[in-house]
N, C-alpha and C positions, 0 to 999 in steps of 0.2 A: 841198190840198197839190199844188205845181205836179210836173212828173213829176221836174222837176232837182231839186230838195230832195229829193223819196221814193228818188232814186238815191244822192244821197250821205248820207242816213237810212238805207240798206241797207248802204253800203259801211262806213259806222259800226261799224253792228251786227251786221254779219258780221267783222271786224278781223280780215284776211288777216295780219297778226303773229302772233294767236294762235293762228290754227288751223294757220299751219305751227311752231308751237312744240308744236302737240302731234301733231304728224305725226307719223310713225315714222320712227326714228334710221337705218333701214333704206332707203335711196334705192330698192332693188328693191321695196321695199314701199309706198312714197311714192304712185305713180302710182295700184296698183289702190286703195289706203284714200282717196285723194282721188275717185274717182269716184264711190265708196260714197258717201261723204260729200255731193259735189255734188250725188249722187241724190236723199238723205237731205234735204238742203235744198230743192232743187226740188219734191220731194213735197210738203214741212211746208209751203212756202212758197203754193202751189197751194191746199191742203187748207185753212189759214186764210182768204187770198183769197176763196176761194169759199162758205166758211160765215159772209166777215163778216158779214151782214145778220141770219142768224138768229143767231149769238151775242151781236149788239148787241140785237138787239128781244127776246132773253130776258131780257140783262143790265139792256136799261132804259137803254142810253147811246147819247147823240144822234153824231154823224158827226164835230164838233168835239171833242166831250169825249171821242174815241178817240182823235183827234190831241194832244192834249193828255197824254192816258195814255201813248200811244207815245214822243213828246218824251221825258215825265218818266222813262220806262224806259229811253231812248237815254242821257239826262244819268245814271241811275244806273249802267248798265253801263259808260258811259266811265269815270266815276269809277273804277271796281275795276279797269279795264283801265289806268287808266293808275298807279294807286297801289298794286293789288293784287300779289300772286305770278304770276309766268308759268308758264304748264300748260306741265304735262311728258307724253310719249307712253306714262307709265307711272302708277299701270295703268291699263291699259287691255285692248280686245279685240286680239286677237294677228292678224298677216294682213291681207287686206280691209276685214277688220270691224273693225279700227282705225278705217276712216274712220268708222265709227257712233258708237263711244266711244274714247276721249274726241273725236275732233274734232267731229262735228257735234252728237254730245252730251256733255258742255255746253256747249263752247268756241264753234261759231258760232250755234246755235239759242239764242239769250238768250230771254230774258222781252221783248228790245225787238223782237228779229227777227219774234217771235211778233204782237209789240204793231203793228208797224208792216204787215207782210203784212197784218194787220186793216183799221188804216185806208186804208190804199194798196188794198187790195180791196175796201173799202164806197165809196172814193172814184172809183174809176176803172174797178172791174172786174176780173176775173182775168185777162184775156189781157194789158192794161196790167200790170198787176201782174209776169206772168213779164218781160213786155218792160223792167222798172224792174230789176227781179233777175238778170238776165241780165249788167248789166258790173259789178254787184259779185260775183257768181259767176265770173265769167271774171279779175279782180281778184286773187280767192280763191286761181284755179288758178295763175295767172304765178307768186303772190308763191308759194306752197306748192311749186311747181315748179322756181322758179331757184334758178340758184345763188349764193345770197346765201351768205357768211358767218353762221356763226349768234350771232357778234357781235351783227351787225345788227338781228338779230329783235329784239331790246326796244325797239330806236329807231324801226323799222317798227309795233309794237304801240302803242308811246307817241304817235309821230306820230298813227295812227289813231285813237289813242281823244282827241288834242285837238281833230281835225275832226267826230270824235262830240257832243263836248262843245258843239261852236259850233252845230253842225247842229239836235241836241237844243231846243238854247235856239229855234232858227228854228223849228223843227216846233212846239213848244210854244205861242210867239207866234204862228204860223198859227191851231193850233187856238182861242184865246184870242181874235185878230180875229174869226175868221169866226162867233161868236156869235152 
């Protein structure tokens, strides 16, 4: 997977729509639950990266058919993202720790972000890996930061989750060629 697809693979499956929908209603509260939150992913995101090899050599699954699993977790999260209910900041943890629940869990940590931190870290390495994650995390902070109308947020979510959708299918056919 080249590093421009694992970027916009992350920027998918992170979907800065949803995670400033489930921000807190609270703007003075917005700033510290987002840091939390980016912490929150920076760690997960690290902590997969770097155990990909041994969780692939336990699980039994080769470098492609991780890509392939990631894809098809990208194509199922878009899918909910763009058909499903938009998260609400409630309930959730109250303060800071907003940014833990609901935003980084479960609204930006999917099963794809998981999936893909995998193959992007068995493919590339972890320092790649934070360096791919890095402008969908900065992505994350803008859109959860400005001041959007929150109109806007389902159109930003929806937008997000059709370029997951396309991305998806591209990560999917990488893993599939490079068999």
């Amino acid at each position: 997977m080249t590093t421009q697809l694992a970027i916009l693979a992350l920027l998918g499956a992170l979907n800065s729509g949803r995670t400033r929908a489930s921000a807190p209603m609270d703007t003075t509260m917005r700033g510290p639950a987002l840091v939390a939150c980016l912490g929150a992913l920076v760690a997960l995101i690290v902590a997969f990266s770097w155990l990909s090899d041994p969780i692939l050599d336990t699980l039994g699954v080769s470098q492609p058919n991780a890509r392939i699993a990631a894809g098809i977790a990208l194509l199922i999260v878009a899918a909910h993202d763009l058909f499903g209910a938009a998260p609400t900041p409630e309930p959730g943890l109250s303060g800071p720790l907003a940014g833990l629940v609901p935003m980084a869990f479960p609204v930006a940590f999917t099963p794809a972000s998981a999936a893909l931190a995998i193959a992007i870290g068995v493919d590339h390495g972890v320092v790649t890996t934070v360096g791919v994650a890095t402008p969908a995390l900065a992505v994350v902070a803008v859109v959860t930061l400005a001041p959007i109308p929150s109109s806007l947020s389902p159109w930003v979510t929806r937008f997000t989750a059709m370029l997951a959708s396309v991305v998806g299918i591209l990560v999917t056919l990488d893993g599939v060629r490079s068999i």
